[in-house]
Residue frames relative to the residue before (quaternion, step in Angstrom):
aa qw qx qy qz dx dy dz
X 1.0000 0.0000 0.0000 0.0000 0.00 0.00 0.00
X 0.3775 -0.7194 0.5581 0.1688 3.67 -0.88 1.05
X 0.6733 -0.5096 0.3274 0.4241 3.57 -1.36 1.72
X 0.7324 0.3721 -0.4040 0.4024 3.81 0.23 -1.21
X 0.4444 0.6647 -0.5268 0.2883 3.79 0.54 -0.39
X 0.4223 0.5967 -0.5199 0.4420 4.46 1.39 -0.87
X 0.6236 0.6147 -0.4479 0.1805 3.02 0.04 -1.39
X 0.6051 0.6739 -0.1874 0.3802 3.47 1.18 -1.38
X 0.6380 0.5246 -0.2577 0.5014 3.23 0.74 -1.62
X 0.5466 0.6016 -0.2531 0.5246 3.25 0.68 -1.12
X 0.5912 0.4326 -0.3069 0.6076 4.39 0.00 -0.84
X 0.7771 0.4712 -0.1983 0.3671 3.41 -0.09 -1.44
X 0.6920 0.2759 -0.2441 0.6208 3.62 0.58 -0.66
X 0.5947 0.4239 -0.5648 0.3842 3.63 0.23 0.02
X 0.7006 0.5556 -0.2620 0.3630 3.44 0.86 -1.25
X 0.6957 0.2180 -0.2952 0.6175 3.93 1.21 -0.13
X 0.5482 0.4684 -0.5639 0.4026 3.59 0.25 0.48
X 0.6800 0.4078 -0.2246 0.5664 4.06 1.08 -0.98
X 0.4542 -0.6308 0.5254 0.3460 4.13 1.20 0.05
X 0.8266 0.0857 0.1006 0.5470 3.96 0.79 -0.16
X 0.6691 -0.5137 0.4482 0.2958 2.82 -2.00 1.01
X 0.8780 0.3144 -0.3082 0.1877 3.57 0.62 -1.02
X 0.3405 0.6282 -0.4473 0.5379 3.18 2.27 0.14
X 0.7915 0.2657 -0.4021 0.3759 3.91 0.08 -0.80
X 0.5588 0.4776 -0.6292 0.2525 3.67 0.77 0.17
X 0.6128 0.5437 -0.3844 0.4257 3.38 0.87 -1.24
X 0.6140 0.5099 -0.4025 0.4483 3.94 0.55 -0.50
X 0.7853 0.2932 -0.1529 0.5234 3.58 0.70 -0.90
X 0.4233 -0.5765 0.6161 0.3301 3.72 0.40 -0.53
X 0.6479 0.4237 -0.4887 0.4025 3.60 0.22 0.25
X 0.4589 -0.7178 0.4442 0.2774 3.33 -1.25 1.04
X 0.6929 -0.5357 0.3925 0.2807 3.37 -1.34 1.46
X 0.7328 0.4283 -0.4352 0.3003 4.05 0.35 0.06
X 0.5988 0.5491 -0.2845 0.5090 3.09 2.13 -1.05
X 0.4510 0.5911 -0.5300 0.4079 3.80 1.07 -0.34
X 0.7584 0.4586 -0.1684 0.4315 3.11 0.40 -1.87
X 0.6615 0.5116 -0.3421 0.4286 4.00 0.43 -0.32
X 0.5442 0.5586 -0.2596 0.5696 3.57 1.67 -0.93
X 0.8289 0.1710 -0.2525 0.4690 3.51 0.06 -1.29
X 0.4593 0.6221 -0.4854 0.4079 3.67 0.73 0.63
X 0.6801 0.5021 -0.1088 0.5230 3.15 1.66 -0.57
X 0.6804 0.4798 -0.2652 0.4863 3.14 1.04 -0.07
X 0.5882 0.4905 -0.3434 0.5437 3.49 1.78 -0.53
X 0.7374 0.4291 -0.3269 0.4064 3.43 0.80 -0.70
X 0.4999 0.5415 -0.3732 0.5636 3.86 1.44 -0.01
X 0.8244 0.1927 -0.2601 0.4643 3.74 1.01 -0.33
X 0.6520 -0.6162 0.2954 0.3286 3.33 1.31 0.79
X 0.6241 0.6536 -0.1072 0.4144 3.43 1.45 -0.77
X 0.0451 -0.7368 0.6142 0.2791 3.88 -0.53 -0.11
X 0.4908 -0.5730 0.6442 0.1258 3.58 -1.11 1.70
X 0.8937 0.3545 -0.1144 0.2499 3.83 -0.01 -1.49
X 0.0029 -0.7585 0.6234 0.1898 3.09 -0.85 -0.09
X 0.1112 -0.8488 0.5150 0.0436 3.15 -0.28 1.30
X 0.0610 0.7444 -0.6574 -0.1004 3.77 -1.73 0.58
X 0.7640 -0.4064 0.2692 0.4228 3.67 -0.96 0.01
X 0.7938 0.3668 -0.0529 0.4822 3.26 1.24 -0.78
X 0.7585 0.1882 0.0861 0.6179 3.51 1.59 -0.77
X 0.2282 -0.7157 0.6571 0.0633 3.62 -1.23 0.49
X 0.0617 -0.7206 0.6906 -0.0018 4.08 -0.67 0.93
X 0.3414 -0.6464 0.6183 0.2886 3.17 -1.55 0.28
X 0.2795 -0.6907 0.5711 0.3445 3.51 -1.37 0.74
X 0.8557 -0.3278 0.1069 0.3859 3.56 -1.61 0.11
X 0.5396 0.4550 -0.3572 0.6116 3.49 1.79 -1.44
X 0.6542 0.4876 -0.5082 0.2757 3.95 -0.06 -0.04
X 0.7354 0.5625 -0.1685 0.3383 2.73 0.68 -1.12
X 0.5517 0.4945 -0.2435 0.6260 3.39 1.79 -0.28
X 0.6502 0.4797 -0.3615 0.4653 3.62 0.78 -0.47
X 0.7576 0.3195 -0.2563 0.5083 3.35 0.90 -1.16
X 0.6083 0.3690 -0.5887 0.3837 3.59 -0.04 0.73
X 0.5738 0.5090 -0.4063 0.4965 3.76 1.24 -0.21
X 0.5773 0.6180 -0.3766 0.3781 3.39 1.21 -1.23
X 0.6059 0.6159 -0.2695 0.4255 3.48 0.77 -2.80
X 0.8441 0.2387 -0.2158 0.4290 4.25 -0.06 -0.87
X 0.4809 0.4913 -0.5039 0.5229 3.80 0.78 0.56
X 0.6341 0.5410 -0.2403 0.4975 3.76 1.36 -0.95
X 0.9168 0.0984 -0.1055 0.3725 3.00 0.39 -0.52
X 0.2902 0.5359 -0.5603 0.5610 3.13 1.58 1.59
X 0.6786 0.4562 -0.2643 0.5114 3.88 0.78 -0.43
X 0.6010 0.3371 -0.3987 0.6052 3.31 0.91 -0.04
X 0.5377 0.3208 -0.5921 0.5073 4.06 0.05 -0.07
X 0.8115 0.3473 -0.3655 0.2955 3.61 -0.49 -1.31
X 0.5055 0.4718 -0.5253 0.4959 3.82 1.23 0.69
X 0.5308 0.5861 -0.3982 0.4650 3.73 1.27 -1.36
X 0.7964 0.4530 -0.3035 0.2615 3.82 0.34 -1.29
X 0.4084 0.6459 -0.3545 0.5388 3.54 1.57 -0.32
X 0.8381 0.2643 -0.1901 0.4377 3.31 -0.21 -1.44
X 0.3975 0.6356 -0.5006 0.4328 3.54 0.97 0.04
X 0.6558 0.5019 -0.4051 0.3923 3.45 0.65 -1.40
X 0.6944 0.4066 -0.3363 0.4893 3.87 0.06 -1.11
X 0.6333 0.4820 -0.4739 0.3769 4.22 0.30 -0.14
X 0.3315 -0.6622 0.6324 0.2274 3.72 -0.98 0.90
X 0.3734 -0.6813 0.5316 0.3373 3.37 -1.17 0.96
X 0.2083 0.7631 -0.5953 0.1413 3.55 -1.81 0.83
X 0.4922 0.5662 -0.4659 0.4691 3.81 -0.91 0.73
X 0.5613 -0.5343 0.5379 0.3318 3.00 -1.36 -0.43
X 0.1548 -0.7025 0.6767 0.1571 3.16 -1.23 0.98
X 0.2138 -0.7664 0.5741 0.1931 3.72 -1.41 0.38
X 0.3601 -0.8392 0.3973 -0.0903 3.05 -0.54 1.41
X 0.4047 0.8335 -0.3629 -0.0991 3.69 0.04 0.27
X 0.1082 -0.7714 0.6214 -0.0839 4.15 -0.80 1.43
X 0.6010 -0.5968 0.4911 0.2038 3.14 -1.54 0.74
X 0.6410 -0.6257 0.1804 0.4062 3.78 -0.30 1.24
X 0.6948 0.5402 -0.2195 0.4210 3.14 1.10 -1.50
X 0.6143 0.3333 -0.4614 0.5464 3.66 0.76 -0.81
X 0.6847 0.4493 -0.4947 0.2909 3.87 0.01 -0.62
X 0.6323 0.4678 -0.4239 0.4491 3.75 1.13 -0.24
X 0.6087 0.6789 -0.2311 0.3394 3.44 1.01 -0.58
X 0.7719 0.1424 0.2346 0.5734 3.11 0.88 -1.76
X 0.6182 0.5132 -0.2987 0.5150 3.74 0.83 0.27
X 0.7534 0.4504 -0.3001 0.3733 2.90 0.56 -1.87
X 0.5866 0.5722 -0.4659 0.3337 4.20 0.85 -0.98
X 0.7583 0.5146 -0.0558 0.3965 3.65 0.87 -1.11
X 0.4525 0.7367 -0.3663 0.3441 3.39 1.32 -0.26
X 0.6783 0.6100 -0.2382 0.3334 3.19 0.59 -1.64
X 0.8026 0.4062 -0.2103 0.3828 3.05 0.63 -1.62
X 0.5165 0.4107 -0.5930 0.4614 3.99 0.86 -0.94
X 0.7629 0.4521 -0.4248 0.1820 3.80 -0.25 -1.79
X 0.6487 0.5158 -0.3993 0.3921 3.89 1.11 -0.60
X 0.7419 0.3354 -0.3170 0.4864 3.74 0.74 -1.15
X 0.6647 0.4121 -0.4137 0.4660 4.10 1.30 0.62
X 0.1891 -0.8671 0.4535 0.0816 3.33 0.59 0.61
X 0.8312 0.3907 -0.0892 0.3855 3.41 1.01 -0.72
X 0.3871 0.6830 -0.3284 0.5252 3.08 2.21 -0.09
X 0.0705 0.8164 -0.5584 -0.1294 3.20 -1.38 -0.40
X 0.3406 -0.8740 0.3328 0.0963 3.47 -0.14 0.88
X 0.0597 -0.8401 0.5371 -0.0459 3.54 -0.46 0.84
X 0.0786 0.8012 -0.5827 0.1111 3.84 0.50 1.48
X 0.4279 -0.6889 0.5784 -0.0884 3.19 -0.96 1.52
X 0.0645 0.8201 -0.5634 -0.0763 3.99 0.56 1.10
X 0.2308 0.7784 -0.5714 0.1197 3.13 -0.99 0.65
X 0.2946 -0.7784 0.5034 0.2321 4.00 -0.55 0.82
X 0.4812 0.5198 -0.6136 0.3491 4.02 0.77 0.01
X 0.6078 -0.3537 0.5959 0.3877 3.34 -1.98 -0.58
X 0.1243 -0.7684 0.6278 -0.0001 3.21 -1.17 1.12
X 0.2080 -0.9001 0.3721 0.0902 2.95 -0.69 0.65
X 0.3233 -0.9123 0.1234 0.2190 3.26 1.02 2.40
X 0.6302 0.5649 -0.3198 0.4260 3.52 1.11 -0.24
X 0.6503 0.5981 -0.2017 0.4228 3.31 1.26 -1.05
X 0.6425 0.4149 -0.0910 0.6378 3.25 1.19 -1.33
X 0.5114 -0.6289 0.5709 0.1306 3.80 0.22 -0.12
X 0.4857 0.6035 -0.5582 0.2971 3.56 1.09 0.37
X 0.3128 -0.7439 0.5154 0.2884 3.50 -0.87 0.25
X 0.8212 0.0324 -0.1482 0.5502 3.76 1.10 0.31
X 0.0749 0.7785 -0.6222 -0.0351 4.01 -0.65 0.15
X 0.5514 -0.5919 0.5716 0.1372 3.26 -1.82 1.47
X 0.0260 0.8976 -0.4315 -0.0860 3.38 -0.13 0.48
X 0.0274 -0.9047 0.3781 0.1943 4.09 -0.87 -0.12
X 0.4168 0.7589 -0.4278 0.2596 3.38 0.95 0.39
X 0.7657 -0.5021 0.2755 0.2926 3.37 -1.72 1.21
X 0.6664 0.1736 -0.1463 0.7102 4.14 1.04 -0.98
X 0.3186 -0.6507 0.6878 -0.0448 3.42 -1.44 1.73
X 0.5954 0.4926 -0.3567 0.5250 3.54 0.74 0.63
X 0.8156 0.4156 -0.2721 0.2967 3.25 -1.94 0.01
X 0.5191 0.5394 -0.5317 0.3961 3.54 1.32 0.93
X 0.4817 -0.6851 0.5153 0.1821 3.33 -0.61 1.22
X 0.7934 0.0392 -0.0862 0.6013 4.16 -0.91 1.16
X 0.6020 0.4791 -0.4525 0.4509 3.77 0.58 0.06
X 0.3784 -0.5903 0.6963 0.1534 3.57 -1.78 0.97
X 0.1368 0.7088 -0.6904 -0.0474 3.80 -0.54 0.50
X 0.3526 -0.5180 0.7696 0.1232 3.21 -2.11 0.88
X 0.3201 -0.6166 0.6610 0.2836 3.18 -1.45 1.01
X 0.2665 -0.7512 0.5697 0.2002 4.37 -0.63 0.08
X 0.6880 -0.1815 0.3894 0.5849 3.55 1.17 -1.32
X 0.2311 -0.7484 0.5782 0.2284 3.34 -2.13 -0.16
X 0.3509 -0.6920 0.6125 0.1509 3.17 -1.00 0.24
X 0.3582 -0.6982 0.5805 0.2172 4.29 -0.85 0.88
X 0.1482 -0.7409 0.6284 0.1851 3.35 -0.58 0.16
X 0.0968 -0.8395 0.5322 -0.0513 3.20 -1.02 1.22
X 0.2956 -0.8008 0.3880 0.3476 3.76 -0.95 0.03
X 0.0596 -0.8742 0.4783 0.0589 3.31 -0.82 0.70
X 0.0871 0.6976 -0.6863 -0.1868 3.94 -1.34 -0.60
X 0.7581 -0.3887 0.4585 0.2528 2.60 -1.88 -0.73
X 0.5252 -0.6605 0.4634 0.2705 3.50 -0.48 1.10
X 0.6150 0.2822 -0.3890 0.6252 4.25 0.54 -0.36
X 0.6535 0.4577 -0.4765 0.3694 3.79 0.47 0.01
X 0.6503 0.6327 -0.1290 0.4003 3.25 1.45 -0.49
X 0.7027 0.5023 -0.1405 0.4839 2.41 1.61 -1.04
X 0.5963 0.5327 -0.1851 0.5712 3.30 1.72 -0.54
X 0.7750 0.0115 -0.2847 0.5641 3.86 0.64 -0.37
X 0.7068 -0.4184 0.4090 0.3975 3.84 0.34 0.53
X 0.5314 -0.5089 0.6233 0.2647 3.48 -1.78 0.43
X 0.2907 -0.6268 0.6650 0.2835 3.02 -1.64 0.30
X 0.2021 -0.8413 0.4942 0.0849 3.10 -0.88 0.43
X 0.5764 0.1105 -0.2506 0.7699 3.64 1.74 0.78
X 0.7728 -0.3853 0.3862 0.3242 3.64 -1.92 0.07
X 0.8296 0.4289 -0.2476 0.2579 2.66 0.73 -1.34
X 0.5023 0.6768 -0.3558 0.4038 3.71 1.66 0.12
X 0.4204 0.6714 -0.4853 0.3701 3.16 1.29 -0.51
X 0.6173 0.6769 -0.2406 0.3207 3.45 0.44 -0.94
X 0.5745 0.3308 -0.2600 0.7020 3.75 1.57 -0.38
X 0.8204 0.2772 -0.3797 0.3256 3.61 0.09 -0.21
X 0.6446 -0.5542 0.3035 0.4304 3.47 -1.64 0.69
X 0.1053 -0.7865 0.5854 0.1659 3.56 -1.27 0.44
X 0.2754 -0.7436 0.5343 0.2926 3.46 -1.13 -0.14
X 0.1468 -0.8604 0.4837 0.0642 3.99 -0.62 0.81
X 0.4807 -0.5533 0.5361 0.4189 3.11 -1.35 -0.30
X 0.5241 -0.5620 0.5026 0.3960 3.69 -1.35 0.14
X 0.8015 0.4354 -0.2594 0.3175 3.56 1.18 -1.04
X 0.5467 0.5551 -0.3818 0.4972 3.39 1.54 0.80
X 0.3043 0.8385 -0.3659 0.2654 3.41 1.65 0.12
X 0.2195 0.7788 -0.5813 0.0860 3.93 -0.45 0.55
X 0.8873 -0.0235 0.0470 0.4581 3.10 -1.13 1.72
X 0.7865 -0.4523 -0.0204 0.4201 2.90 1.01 1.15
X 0.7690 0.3003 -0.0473 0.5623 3.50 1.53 -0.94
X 0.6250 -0.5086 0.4789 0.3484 3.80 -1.26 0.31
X 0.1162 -0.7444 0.6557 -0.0497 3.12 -0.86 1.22
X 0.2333 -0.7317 0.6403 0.0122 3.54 -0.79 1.93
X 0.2241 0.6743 -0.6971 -0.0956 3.95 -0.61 0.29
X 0.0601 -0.7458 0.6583 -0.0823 3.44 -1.29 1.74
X 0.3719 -0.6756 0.6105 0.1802 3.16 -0.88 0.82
X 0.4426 -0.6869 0.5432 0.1929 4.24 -1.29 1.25
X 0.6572 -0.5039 0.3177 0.4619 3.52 -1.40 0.49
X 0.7128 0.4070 -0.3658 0.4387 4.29 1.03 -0.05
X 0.5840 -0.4944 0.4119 0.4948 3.54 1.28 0.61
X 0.2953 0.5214 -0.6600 0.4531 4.30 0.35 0.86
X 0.0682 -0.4900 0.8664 0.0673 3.07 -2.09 0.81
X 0.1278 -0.5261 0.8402 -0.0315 2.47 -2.16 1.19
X 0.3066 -0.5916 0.7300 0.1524 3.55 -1.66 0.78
X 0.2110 -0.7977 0.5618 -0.0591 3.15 -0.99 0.86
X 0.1370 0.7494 -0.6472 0.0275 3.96 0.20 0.82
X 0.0121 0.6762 -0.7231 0.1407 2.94 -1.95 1.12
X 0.3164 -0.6829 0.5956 0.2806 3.26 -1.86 0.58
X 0.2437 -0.7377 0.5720 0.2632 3.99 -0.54 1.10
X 0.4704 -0.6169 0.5089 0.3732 3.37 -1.78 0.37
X 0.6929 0.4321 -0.0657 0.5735 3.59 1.68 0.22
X 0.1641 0.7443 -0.6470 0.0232 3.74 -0.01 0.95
X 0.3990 0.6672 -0.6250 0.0710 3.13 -0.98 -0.02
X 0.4251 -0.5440 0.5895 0.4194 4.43 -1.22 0.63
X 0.5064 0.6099 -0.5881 0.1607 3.98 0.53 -0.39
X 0.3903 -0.6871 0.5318 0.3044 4.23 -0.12 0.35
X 0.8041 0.3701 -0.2212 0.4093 3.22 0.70 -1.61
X 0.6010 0.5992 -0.3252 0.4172 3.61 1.09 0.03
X 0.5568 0.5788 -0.2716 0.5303 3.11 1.68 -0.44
X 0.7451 0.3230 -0.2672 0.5187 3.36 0.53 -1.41
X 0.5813 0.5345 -0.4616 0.4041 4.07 0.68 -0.07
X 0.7179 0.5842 -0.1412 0.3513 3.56 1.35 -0.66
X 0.6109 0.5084 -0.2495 0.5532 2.62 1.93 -0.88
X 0.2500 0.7987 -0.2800 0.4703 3.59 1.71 -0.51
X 0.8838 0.3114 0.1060 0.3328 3.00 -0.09 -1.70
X 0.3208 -0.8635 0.2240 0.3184 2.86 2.32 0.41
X 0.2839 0.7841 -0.4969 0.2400 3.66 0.54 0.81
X 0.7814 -0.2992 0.1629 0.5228 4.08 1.38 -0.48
X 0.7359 -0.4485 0.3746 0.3421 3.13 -1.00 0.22
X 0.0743 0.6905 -0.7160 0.0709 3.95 -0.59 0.93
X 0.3331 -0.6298 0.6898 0.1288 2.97 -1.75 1.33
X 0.0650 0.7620 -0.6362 0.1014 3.82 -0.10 1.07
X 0.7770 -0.3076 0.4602 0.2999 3.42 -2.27 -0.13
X 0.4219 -0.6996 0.5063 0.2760 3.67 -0.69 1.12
X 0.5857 0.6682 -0.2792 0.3640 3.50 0.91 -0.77
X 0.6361 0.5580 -0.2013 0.4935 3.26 1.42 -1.47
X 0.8023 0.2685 -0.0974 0.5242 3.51 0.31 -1.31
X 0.5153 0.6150 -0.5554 0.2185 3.96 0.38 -0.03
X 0.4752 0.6432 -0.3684 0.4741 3.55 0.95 -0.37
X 0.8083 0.4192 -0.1445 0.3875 3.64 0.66 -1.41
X 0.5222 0.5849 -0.3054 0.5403 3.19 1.79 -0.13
X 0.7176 0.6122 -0.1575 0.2925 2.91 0.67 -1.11
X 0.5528 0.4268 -0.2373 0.6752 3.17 2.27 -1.18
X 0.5696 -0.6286 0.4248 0.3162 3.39 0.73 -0.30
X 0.3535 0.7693 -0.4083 0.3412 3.42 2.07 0.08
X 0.6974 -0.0863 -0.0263 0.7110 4.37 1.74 -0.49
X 0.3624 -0.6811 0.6362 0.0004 2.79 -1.23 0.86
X 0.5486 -0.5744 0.5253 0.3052 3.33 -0.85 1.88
X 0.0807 -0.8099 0.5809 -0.0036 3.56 -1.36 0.96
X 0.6554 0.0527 -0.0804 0.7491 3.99 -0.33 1.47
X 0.0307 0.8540 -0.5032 -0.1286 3.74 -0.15 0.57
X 0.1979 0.8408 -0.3112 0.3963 3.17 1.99 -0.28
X 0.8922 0.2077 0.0251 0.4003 3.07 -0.10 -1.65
X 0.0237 0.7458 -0.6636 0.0539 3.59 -1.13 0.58
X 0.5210 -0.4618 0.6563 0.2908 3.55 -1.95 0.71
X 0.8277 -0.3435 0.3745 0.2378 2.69 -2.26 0.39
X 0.1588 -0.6740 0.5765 0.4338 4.10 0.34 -0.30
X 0.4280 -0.5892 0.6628 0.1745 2.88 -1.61 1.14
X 0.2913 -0.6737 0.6741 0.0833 3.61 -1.71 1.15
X 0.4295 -0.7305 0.5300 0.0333 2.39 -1.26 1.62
X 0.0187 -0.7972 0.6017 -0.0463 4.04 -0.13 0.76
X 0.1789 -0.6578 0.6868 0.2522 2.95 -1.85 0.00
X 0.1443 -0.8487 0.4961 0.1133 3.74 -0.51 0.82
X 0.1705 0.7399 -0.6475 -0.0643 3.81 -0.41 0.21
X 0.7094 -0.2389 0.4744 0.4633 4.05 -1.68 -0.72
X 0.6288 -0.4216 0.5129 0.4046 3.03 -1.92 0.46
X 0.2162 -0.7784 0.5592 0.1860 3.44 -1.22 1.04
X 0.0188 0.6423 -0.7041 0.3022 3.12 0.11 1.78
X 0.9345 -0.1912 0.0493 0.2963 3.29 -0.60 0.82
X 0.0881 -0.8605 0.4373 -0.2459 2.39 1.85 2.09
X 0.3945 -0.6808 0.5469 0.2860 3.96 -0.82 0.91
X 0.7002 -0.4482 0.4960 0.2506 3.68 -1.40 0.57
X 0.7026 0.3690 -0.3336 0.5088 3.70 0.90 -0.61
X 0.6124 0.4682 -0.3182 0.5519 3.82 1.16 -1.06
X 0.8224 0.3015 -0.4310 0.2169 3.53 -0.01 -0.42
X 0.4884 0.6580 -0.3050 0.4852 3.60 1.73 0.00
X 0.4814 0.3761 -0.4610 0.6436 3.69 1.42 -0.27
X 0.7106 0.3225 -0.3778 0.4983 3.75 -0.09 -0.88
X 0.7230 0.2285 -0.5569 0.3390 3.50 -0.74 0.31
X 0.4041 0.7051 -0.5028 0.2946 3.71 0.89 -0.26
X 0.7693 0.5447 -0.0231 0.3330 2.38 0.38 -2.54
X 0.5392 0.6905 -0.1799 0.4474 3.71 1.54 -0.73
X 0.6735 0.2376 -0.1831 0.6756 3.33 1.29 -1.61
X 0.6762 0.5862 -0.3634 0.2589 3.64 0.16 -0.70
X 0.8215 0.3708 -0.1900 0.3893 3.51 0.60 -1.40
X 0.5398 0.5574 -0.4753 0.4148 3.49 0.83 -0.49
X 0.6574 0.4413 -0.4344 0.4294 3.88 0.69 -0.96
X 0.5436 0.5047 -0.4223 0.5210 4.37 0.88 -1.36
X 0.6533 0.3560 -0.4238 0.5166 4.35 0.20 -0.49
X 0.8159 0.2234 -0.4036 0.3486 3.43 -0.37 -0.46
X 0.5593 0.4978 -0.5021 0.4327 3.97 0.82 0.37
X 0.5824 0.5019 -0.4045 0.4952 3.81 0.71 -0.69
X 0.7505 0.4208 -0.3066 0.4070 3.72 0.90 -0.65
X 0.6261 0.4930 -0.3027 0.5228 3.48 1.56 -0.34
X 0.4780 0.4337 -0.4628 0.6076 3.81 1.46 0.19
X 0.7169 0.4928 -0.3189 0.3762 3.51 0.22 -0.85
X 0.5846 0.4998 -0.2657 0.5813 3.70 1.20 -0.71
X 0.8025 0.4401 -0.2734 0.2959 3.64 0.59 -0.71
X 0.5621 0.5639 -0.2958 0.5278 3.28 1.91 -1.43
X 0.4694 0.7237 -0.4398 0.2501 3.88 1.45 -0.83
X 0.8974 0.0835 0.1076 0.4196 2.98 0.82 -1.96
X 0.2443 0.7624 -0.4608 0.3830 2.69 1.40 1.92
């Protein structure tokens, strides 16, 4: 096929994306006979009929429909790498909408804020804390901080891995001191705990930790506390109410004052990954893609220091 032959593909996908010649002329500016004279040409160059035509409507036949999903993503890979050009000359500005669970934004956000919002004067940020699943297309967010143990399975989402984070269990030392240490796994199982909602199975919290020789053990339990909120957990556990299997990062600080105390060190959770997820950046705005490249260089370096405090206070 000869370079000018794109052009075609191009006719063709305008004409089933607008349902018609006279929606894709008006969509495209090209005049409705040359549409039609082009993709009349292009079936007869592949031997094939692409259309079904009627007075009123236009259908694809089976060879169309196979062309134009091969046809639709050659289009509209050439339109980003036109989108990414003209990006360059746009100045970034607006609001971006942002949405992370409180604790990672106190954790990991707050160090890094300052600088994007000073050297972006013209941005403006709008982070939305919240620990459910959002869902970034639906909701209109244009980027979300994310932690959870499998980094996979969002449908139309781009995720960056950034780092991890161990999950460990901890409490409070007067809680400890009041119903006793365990001193194997399997005691956990009398004392109170606190969970998430999104680890819930069949009615109860399911814990699967792995021992200090690489053993997994599943762990089911009712908590006196479910909830995905992190920062409610680790304020509860605080407050000496049960055992919460949380982010080493989060709570190394509070060990360290002696506010929880690392609990069964042995044993740890999957580490939760720490991503950044936004849409397909096809026609990714100038303001969204300057938070994301920040956030790109910046956070991965703010994760691996919370984990080098968290590694040190370990084996202090």
């Amino acid at each position: 096929m000869h370079a000018h032959d794109l052009n075609d593909l191009f006719y063709f996908v305008a004409v089933v994306r607008n349902r018609g010649f006279s929606a894709a002329s008006r969509e495209t500016g090209i005049e409705k006979t040359r549409l039609s004279r082009r993709v009349a040409g292009l079936e007869k160059r592949l031997g094939v009929r692409l259309l079904q035509r009627s007075t009123r409507s236009i259908g694809l036949t089976e060879a169309g429909a196979r062309f134009y999903e091969r046809c639709q993503a050659t289009v509209e890979e050439a339109e980003a790498a036109y989108e990414s050009v003209a990006n360059l000359r746009g100045e970034p500005v607006g609001n971006v909408r942002m949405s992370c669970p409180l604790i990672l934004a106190q954790t990991y956000l707050a160090p890094i804020l300052p600088g994007y919002l000073a050297s972006h004067p013209k941005v403006n940020l709008v982070i939305e804390p919240t620990d459910r699943e959002v869902d970034l297309i639906e909701e209109r967010f244009d980027l979300a901080l994310l932690a959870r143990p499998d980094a996979s399975g969002m449908s139309g989402v781009v995720l960056k891995h950034l780092g991890s984070a161990r999950r460990i269990l901890v409490a409070s030392p007067h809680f400890l001191d009041r119903a006793g240490r365990p001193a194997s796994l399997e005691e956990l199982t009398r004392f109170a705990t606190l969970g998430r909602s999104a680890d819930v199975r069949d009615g109860r919290v399911r814990w699967e930790l792995t021992g200090p020789s690489g053993e997994a053990c599943v762990l089911n339990h009712l908590p006196r506390l479910q909830t995905n909120d992190l920062r409610l957990q680790f304020e509860t556990a605080i407050s000496g109410i049960g055992i919460a299997l949380l982010p080493e990062p989060i709570v190394a600080a509070s060990i360290a004052s002696g506010l929880l105390e690392h609990v069964l060190p042995g044993w740890s959770a999957t580490p939760n990954a720490l991503c950044l997820a936004y849409p397909s950046p096809r026609g990714i705005l100038p303001s969204v893609r300057s938070v994301l490249d920040y956030f790109l260089e910046q956070l991965p370096a703010v994760i691996r220091e919370r984990s080098v405090v968290a590694d040190a206070l370990r084996s202090a």
